[in-house]
C-alpha positions as CSV (number, residue, x, y, z in Angstrom):
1,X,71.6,61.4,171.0
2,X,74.7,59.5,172.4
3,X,74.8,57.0,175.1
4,X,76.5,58.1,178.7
5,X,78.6,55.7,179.9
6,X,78.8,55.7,183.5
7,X,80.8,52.6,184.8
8,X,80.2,50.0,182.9
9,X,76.7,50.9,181.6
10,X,75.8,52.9,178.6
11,X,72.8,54.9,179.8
12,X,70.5,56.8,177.4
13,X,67.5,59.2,177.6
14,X,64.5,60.0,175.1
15,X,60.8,61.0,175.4
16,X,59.6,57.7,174.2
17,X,61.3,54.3,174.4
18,X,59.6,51.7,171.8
19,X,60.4,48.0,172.6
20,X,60.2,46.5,169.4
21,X,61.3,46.8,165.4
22,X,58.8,45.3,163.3
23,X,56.4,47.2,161.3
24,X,54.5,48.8,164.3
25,X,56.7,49.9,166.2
26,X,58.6,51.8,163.6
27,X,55.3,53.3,163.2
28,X,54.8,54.5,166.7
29,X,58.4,55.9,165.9
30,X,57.4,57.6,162.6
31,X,54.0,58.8,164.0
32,X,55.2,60.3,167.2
33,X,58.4,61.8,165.3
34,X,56.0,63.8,163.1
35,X,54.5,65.3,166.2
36,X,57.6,66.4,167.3
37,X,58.8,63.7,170.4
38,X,61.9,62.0,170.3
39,X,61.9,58.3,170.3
40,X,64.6,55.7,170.7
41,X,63.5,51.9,169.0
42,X,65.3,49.0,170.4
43,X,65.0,45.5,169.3
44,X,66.6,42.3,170.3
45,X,67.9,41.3,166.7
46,X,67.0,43.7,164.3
47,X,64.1,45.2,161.6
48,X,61.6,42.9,160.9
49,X,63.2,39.7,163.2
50,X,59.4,39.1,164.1
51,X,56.3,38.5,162.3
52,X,56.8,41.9,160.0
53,X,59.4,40.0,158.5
54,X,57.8,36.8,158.2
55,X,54.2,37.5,156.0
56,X,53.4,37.7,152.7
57,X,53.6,41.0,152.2
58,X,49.8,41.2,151.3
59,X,48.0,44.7,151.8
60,X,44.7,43.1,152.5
61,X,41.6,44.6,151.1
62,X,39.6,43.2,153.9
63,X,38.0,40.2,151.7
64,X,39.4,37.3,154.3
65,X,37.8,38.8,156.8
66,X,34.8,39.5,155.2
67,X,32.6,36.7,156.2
68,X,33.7,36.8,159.6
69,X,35.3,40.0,161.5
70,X,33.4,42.9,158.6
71,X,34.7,45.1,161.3
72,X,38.5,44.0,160.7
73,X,37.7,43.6,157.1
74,X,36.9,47.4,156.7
75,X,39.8,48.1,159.0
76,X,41.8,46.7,156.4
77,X,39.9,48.3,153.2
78,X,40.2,52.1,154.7
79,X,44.2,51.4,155.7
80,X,44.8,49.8,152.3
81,X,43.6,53.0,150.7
82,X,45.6,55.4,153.1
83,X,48.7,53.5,152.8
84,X,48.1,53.0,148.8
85,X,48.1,57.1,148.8
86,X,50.9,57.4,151.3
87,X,53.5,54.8,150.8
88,X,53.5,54.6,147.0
89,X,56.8,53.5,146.6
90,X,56.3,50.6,148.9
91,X,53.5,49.0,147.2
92,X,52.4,47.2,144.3
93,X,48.4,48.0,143.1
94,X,48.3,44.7,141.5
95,X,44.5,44.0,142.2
96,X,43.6,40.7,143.3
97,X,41.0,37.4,142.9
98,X,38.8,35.4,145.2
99,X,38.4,31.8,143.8
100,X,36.1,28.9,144.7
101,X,37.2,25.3,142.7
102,X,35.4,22.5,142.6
103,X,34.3,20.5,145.9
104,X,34.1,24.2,147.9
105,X,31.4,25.4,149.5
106,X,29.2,27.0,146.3
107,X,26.6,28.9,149.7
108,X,29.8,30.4,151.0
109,X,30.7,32.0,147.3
110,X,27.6,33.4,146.8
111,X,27.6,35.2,150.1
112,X,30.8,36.8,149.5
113,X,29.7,39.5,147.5
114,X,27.0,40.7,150.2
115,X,29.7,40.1,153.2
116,X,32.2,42.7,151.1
117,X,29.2,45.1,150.9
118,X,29.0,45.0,154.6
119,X,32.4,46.0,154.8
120,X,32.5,48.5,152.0
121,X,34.8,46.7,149.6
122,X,34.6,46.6,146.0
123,X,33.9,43.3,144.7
124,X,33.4,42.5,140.8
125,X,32.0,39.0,139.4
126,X,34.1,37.4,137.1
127,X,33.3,34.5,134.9
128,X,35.6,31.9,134.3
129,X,37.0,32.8,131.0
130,X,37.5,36.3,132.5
131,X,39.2,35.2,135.8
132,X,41.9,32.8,133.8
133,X,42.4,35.4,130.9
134,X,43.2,37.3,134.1
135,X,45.3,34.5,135.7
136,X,45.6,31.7,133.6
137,X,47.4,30.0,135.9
138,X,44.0,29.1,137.5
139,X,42.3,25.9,137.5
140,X,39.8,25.0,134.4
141,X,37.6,23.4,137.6
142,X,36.6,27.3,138.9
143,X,33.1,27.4,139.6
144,X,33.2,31.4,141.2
145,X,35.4,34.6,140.9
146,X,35.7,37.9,142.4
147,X,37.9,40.6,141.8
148,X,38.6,42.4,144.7
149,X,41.5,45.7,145.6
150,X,43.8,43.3,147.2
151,X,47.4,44.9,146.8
152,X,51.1,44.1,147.8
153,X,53.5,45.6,150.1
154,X,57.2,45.5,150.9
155,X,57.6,45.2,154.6
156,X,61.1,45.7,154.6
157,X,60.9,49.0,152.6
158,X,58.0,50.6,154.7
159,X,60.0,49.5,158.5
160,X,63.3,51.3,157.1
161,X,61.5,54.1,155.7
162,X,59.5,54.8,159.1
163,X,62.7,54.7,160.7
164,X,64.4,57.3,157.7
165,X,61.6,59.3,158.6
166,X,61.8,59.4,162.3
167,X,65.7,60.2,162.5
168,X,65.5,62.8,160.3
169,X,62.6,64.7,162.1
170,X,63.4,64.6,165.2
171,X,66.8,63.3,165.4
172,X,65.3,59.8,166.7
173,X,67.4,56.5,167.8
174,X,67.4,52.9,166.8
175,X,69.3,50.4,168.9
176,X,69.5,46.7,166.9
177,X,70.4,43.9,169.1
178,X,69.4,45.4,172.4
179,X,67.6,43.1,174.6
180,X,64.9,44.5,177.9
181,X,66.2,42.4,180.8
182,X,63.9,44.3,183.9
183,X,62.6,47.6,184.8
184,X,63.1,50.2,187.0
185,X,59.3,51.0,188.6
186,X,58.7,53.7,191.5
187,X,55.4,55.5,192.1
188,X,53.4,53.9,189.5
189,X,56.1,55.0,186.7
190,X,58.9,53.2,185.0
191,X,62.0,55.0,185.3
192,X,64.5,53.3,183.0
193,X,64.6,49.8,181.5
194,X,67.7,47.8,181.8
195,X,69.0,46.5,178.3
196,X,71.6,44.1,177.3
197,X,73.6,44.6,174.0
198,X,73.1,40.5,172.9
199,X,76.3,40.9,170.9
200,X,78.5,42.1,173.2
201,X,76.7,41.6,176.8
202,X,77.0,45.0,177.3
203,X,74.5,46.4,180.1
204,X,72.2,49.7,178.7
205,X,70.4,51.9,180.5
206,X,67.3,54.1,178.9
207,X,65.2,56.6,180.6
208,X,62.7,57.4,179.0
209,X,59.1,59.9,180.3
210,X,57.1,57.2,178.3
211,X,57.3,53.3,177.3
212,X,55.5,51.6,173.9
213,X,55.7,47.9,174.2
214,X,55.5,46.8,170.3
215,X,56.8,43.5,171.0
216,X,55.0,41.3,168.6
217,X,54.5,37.8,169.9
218,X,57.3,38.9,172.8
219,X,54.6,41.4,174.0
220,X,53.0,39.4,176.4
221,X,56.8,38.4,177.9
222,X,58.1,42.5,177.9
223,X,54.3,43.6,179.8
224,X,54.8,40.6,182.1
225,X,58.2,42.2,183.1
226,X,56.6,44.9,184.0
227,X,54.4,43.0,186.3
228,X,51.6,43.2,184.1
229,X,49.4,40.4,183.3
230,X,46.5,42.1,181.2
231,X,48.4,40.7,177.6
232,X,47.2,37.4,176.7
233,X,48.0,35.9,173.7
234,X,47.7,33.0,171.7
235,X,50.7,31.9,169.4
236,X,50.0,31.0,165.8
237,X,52.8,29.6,163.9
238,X,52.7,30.3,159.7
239,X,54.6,29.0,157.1
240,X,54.8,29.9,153.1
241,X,56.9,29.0,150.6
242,X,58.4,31.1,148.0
243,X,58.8,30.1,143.9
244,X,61.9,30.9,142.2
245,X,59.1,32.9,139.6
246,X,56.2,35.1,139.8
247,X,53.0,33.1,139.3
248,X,50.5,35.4,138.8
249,X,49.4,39.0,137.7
250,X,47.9,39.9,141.6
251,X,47.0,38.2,144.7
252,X,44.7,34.5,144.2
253,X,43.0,34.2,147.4
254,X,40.8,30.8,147.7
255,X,37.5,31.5,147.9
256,X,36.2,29.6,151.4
257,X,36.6,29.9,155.3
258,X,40.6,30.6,155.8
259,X,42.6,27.6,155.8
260,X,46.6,26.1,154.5
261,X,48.2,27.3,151.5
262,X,45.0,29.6,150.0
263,X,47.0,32.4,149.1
264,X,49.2,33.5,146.5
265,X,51.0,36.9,146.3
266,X,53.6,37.9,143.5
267,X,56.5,40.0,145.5
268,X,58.2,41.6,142.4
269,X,60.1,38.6,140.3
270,X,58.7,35.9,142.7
271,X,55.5,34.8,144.5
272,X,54.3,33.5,147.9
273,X,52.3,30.7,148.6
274,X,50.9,30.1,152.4
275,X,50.0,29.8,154.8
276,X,49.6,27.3,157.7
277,X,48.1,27.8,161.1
278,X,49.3,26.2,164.0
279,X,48.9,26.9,167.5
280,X,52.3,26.8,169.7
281,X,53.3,27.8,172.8
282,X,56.4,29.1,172.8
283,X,58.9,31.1,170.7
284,X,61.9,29.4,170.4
285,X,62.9,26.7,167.6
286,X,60.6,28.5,165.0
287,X,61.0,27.1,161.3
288,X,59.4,25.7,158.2
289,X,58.9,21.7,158.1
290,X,58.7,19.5,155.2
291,X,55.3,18.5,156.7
292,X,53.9,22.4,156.7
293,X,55.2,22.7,152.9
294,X,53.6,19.6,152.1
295,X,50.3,20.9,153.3
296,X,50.7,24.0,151.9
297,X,50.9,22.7,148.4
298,X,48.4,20.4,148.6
299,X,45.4,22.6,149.1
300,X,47.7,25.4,146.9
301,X,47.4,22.8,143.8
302,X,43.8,22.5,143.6
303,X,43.5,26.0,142.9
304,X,46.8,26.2,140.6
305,X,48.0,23.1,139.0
306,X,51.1,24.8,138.5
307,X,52.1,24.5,141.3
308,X,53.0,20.8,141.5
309,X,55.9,21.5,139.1
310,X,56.9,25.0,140.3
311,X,60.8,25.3,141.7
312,X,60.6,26.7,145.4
313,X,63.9,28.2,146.7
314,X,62.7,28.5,150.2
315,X,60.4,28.5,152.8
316,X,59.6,30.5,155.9
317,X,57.7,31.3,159.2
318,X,56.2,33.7,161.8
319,X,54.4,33.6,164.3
320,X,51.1,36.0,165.2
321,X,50.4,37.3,168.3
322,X,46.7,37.4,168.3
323,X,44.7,38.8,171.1
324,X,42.5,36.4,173.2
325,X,39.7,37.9,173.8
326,X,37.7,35.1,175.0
327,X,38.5,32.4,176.7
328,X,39.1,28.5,175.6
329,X,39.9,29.9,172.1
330,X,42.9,27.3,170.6
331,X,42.9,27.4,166.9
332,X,44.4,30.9,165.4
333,X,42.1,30.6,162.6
334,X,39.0,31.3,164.7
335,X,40.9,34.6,167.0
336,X,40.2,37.9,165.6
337,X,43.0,39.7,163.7
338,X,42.0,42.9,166.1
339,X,44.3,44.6,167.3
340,X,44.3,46.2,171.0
341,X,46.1,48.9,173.1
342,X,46.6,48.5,176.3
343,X,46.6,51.6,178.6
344,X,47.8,49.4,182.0
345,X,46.8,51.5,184.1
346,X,44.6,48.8,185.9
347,X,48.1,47.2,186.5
348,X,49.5,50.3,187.8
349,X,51.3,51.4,185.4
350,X,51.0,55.3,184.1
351,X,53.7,55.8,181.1
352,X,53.7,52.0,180.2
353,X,51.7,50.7,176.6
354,X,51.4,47.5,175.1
355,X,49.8,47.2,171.2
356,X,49.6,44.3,170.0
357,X,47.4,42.0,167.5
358,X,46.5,43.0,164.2
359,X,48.0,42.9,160.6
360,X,50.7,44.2,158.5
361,X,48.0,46.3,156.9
362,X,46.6,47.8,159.9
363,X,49.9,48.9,161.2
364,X,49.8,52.7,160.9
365,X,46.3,52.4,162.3
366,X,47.9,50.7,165.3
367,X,50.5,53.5,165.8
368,X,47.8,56.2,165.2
369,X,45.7,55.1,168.1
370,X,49.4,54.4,169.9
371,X,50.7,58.0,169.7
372,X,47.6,59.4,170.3
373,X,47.6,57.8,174.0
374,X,51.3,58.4,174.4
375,X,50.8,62.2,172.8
376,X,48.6,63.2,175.2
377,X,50.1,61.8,178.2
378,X,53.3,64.4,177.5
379,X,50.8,67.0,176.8
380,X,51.6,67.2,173.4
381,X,48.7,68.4,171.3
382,X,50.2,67.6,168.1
383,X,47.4,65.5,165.9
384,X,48.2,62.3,163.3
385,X,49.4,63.1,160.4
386,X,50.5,59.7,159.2
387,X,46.9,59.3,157.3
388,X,48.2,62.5,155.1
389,X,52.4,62.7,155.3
390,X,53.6,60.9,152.5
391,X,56.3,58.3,153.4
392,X,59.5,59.9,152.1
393,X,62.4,57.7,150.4
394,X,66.1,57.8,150.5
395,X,69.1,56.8,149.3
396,X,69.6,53.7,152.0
397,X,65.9,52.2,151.6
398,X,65.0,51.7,148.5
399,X,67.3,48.1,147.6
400,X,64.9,46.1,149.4
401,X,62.6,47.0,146.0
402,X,63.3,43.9,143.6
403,X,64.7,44.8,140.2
404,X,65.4,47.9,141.7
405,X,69.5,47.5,141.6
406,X,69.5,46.2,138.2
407,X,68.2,49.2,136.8
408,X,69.8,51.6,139.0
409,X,73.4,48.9,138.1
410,X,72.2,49.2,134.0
411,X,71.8,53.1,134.3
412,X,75.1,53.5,136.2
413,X,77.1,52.3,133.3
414,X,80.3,51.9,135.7
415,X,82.6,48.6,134.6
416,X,84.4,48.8,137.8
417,X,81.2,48.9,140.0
418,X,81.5,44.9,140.0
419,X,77.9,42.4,140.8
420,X,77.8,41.0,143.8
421,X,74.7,39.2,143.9
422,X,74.2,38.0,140.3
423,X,70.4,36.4,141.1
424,X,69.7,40.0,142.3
425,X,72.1,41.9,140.2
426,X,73.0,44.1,143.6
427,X,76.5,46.0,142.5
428,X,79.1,46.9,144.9
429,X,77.7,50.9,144.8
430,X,74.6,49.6,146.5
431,X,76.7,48.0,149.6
432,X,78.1,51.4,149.8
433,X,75.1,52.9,149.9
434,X,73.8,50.5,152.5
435,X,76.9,50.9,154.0
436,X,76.8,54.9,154.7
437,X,73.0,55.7,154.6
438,X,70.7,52.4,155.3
439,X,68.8,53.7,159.1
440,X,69.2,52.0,162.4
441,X,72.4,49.0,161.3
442,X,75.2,48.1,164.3
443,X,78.7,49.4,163.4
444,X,80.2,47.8,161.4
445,X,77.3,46.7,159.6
446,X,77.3,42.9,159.8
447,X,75.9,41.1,156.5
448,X,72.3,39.4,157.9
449,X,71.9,43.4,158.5
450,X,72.7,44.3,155.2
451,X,70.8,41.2,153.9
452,X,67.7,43.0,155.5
453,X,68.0,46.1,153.9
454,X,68.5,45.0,150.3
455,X,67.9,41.9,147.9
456,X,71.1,40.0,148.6
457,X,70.6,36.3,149.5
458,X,67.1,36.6,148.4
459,X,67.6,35.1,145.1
460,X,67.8,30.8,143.7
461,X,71.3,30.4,145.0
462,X,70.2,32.0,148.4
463,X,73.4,33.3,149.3
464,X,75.4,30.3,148.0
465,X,77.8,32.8,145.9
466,X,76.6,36.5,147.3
467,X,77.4,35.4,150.7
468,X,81.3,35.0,150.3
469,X,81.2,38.1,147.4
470,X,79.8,40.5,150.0
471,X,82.0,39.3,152.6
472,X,85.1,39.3,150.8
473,X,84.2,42.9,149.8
474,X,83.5,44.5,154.0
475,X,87.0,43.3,153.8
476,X,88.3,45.2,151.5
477,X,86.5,47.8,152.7
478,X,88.3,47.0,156.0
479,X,85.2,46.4,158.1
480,X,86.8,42.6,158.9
481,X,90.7,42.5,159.5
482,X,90.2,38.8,161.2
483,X,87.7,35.5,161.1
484,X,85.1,37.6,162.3
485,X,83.9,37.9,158.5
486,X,83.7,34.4,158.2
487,X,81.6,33.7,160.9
488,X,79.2,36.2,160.5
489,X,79.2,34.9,156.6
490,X,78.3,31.3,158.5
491,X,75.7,33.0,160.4
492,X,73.8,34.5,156.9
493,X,73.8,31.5,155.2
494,X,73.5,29.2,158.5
495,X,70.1,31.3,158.6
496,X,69.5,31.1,154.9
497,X,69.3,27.5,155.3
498,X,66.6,26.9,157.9
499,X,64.4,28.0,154.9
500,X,66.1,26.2,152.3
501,X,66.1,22.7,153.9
502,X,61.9,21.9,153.8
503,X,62.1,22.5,149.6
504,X,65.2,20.5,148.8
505,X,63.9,19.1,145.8
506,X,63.9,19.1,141.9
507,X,66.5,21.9,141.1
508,X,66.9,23.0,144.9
509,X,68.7,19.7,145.2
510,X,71.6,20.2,142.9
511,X,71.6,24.0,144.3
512,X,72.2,23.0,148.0
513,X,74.9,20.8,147.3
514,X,76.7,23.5,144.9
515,X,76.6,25.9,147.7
516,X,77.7,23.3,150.5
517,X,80.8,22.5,148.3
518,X,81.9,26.4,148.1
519,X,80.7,26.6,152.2
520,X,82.1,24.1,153.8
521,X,84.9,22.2,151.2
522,X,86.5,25.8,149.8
523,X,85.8,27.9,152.3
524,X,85.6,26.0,155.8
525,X,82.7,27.8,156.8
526,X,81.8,24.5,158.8
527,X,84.2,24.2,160.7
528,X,83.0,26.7,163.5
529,X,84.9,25.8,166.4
530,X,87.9,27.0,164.6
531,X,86.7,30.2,163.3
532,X,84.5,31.7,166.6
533,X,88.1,31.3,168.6
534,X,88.5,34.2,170.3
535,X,85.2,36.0,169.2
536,X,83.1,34.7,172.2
537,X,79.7,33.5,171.9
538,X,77.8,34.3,168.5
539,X,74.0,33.9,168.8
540,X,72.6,31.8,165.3
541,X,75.3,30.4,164.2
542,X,74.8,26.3,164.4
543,X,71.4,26.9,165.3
544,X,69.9,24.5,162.7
């Protein structure tokens, strides 16, 4: 499908217009795509800019929410196993623990075993020799253990394949860097939603028969453009840290009511320790603090000792959107990780949907229940078939996979296909790849795009040499013939920074100041008034 432009406005049309990239909204793309309808995915930055791109990466087996929300728990248990069948390539069966340690609650462990019955997850009892033969990065002051189906997941991989999927079914669109501005409403329908291309300013028109909001924590802010105030939501800011290691075999959840930094999950070479909770209010100025590290590792070391010596190359955070379903509720820890979809057709709406809530692992859940609705308001009869359609792979979605391009760079055997990222061992063949296949990336692909669909940046330097290697080589490749490069090379590593800044310590230290010399005293990438001349406004860069 290509854009129409009349005057000065691109106008498009599709069956389905999804507002929103993250994990769910590619999956109410994938899942509507395999019944046949024609989607087009916008987002205001790109993949994952929301709370898909900012979790762990756990595939829950429902054991956190045991004790408190069994219903949510065994959401979690029956999606884990769907996905663990369907999305193979995505996700690591590394099994995981629940541990108490010394000064918890010893009532709460012994309940947990009957609270995963109630949900219908497996739960083993470990002793203590067994759990740190398992993990024996684990505290000698464990007085329970638990083994439990807990797995991982690459959130990255999954989005990019829903969004493969979709565009080769049905020939389905995604628009990165397209921003809702207002709606067009007559008669109880929304005709057409007016866009905004946020790196040109470009005005965009869609019309489309139906409209998914899968907005994320923007979803109350897109349904409330539609004049619909049904969406309440309550903000809940987390951060985690990631080591420059992998710590453990599988996921080491602490074994009590949820609180800071009581979970750690290995993501291929490294691991990820979080996460905070804290309610806020809005969505601008999100980032990691020294303060929310700190906490983190406080409560994390009591559990691993490890820890306290571990290098950390970086720390994150998201926010959840989680549903308030009753009133006076302020502390994220205590709202239900439910999801809901809203129908509005109280607010008076007939081909407008809002999902919202819920976890990473209850996405495709989420977009089940979403294409059902939307399904049967076309008339299309067409029945799920995410639960049973493996997710297939391609050629421009699998570098997010870590270790992946080393092997693939090792096998290739080709002394002209030169490294680019040597913490990630990503070769110059896999930017090409990226380059020509990778779904859903503006023309030309900028590098924060290509960032997001492969391991680049992502190692102990964070992008402190890959950023300027990659660069150098769109380039070559004549993607850049002016400054342009350079300030989108600002913007990576102007992002990559926000992260870096709450762990400078230790070996961090002597890191950041390696990679400020090459930034700012070789290359000048500090001096942005100099190189945006002429390129007009560039949203991130600065933005520290």
């Amino acid at each position: 499908m290509n854009g129409i432009h009349i005057g000065e406005c691109e106008t498009f049309e599709t069956e389905v217009l999804i507002i929103g990239g993250g994990v769910t909204g590619t999956g109410v793309m994938r899942d509507l795509a395999l019944r046949g309808i024609h989607c087009l995915l916008i987002d205001r930055r790109d993949l994952n800019a929301g709370a898909s791109g900012g979790n762990h990466g756990l595939l829950h087996s429902g054991g956190r929410y045991a004790s408190a929300d069994w219903e949510t728990a065994a959401e979690c248990r029956q999606e884990g196993e769907i996905l663990k069948r369907v999305a193979t390539e995505c996700i690591e069966d590394c099994g995981g623990l629940f541990v108490a340690v010394a000064g918890d609650d010893p009532g709460f462990a012994e309940q947990f075993p009957e609270h995963c019955r109630n949900a219908g997850i497996p739960c083993q009892s470990l002793s203590r020799a067994e759990a740190r033969e398992r993990e024996p990065g684990l505290t000698e002051r464990l007085i329970a253990a638990y083994r439990v189906p807990d797995a991982t997941v690459d959130p990255f991989r999954i989005t990019l394949e829903n969004v493969n999927h979709a565009q080769r079914l049905t020939g389905s669109v995604y628009l990165p860097h397209t921003k809702v501005t207002a709606f067009e409403i007559e008669s109880g329908q929304i005709r057409a939603a007016l866009c905004q291309d946020t790196r040109t300013g470009a005005a965009r028109r869609i019309l489309a028969r139906q409209v998914v909001n899968a907005g994320g924590a923007w979803s109350m802010e897109v349904a409330g453009m539609a004049g619909c105030r049904d969406v309440n939501l309550l903000y809940s800011k987390g951060t985690l840290l990631i080591s420059n290691t992998r710590l453990s075999r599988g996921v080491i959840n602490r074994l009590r009511p949820p609180g800071d930094g009581d979970i750690l999950v290995p993501g291929g070479t490294i691991s990820l320790l979080g996460t905070t909770s804290d309610t806020v209010t809005g969505l601008q100025g999100i980032r990691p603090t020294v303060a929310e590290v700190e906490r983190n590792l406080d409560q994390g070391i009591a559990m691993l000792p490890g820890l306290a010596t571990t290098r950390f190359i970086r720390a994150f955070s998201g926010v959840r959107p989680l549903v308030q379903a009753a009133e006076g509720i302020q502390d994220g820890r205590q709202a239900s990780r439910g999801f809901t979809l809203f129908d509005h057709e109280s607010q008076g709406l007939e081909n407008f949907a809002t999902i919202t809530g819920g976890k990473l692992t209850t996405f495709r859940l989420m977009a089940e229940r979403t294409g059902d609705l939307v399904a049967s308001r076309l008339g299309n009869q067409e029945s799920c078939k995410t639960a049973l359609e493996p997710l297939p792979t391609g050629d421009g979605v699998r570098w997010t996979k870590p270790g992946f391009s080393a092997r693939y760079w090792y096998q290739r055997q080709d002394p002209t296909d030169a490294v680019l990222c040597e913490c990630e061992m990503v070769p110059q063949s896999a930017i090409d790849a990226i380059l020509e296949t990778a779904p859903g990336a503006e023309k030309p692909m900028e590098l924060q795009a290509i960032g997001l669909r492969s391991r680049v940046g992502k190692g102990a330097c964070q992008g402190a040499f890959c950023s300027l290697r990659v660069t150098s080589y769109l380039y070559d490749l004549g993607h850049y013939d002016s400054n342009e490069g350079l300030v989108r090379a600002r913007e990576f590593v102007s992002e990559r920074f926000r992260g870096v800044r709450p762990v400078l310590w230790g070996e961090q230290l002597p890191q950041m100041e390696l990679a400020e010399a090459l930034h700012c005293s070789l290359m000048g990438l500090d001096r942005l008034d100099d190189l945006a001349s002429g390129l007009g406004s560039v949203p991130g860069v600065g933005q520290e």
